[in-house]
C-alpha positions as CSV (number, residue, x, y, z in Angstrom):
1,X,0.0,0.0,0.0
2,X,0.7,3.2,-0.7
3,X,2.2,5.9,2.0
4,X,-0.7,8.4,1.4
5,X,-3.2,5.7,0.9
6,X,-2.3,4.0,4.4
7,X,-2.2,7.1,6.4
8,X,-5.7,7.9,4.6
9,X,-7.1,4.7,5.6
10,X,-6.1,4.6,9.1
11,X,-7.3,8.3,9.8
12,X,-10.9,7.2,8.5
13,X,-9.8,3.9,10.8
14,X,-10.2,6.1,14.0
15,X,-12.7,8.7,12.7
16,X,-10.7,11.5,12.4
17,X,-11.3,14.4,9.5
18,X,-8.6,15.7,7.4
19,X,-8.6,18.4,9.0
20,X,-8.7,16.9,12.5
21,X,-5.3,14.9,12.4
22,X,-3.5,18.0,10.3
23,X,-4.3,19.9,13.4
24,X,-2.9,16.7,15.8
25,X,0.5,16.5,13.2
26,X,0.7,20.2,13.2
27,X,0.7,20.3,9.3
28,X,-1.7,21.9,6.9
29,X,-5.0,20.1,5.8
30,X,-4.5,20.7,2.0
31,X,-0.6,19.7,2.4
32,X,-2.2,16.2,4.4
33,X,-4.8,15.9,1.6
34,X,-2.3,16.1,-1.5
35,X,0.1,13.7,0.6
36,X,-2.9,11.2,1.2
37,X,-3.7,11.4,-2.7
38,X,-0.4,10.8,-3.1
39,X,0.3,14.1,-5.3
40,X,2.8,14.9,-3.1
41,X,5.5,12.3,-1.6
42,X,5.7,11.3,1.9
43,X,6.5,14.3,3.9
44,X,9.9,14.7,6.3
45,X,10.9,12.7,8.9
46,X,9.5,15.3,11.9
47,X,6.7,15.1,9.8
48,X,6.3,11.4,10.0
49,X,6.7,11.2,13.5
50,X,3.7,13.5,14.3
51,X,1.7,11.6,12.0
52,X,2.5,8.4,13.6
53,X,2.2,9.7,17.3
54,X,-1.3,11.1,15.7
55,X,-2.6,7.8,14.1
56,X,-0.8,5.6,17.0
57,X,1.4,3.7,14.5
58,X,5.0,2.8,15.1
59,X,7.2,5.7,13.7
60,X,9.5,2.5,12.5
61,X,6.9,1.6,10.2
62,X,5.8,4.4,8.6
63,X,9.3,5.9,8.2
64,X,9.7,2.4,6.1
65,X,6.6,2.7,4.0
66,X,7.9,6.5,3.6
67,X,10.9,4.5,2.5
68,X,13.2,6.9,4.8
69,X,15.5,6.0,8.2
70,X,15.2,7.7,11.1
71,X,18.4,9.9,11.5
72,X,19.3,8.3,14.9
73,X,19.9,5.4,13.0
74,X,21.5,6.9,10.2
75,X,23.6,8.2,12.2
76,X,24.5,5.3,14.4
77,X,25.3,3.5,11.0
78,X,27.8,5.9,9.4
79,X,29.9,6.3,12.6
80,X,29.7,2.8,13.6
81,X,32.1,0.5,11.1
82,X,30.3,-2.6,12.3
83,X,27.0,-1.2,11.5
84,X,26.7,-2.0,8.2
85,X,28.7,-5.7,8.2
86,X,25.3,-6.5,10.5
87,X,22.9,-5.2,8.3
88,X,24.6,-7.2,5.9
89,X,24.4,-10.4,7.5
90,X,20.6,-9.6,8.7
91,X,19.9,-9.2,5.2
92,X,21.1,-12.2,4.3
93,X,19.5,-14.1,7.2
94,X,15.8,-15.4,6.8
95,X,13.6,-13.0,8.5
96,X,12.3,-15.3,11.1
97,X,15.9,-15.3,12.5
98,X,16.4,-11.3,12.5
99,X,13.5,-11.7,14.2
100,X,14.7,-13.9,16.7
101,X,17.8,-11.6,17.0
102,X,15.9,-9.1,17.9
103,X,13.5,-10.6,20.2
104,X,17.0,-11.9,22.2
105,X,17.7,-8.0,22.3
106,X,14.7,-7.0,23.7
107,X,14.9,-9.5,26.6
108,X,17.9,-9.1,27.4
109,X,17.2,-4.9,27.9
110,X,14.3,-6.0,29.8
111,X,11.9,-5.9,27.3
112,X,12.2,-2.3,26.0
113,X,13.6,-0.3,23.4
114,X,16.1,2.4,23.0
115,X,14.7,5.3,20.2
């Protein structure tokens, strides 16, 4: 699905105008409009984030169906040389066992994650 068609479909999901979740994201309702009609590509990364606190969807998600990474993680990637040599190898891993990596990481943090 589409970036604009999701974020359309979720805000009709919990009821909420156009008008009503541009005011919640702090964007304007014709900018929201041509981004759910997909006139306009999905907006910034800020951007993103309000809309996901707004709808209640993980920000992880939605940056991914906006096809962008959150700059945290950008970050952490160029400055870490290891970074990428494990992306690699998750990528090359089924994704049941990323999954299970990840699951491992999570418990052994205590069940939560760092943003």
């Amino acid at each position: 699905m589409e970036f604009g068609a999701y974020i359309r479909e979720r805000r009709k999901a919990l009821k909420y105008s156009l008008r009503e979740l541009a005011e919640a994201a702090e964007i304007d309702f014709t900018y929201l409009s041509k981004v759910e009609t997909g006139r306009f590509p999905p907006p910034s990364e800020d951007v993103i984030q309000r809309l996901a606190k707004a709808l209640d969807i993980d920000v992880d998600e939605l940056l991914a169906m906006a096809k962008k990474v959150d700059t945290s993680i950008h970050e952490f990637i160029v400055s870490n040389p290891a970074a990428p040599k494990l992306l690699r190898a998750l990528k090359e891993e089924r994704l049941s066992e990323a999954e299970q990596i990840l699951d491992k990481i999570r418990r052994k943090k205590g069940g939560t994650e760092e943003s």
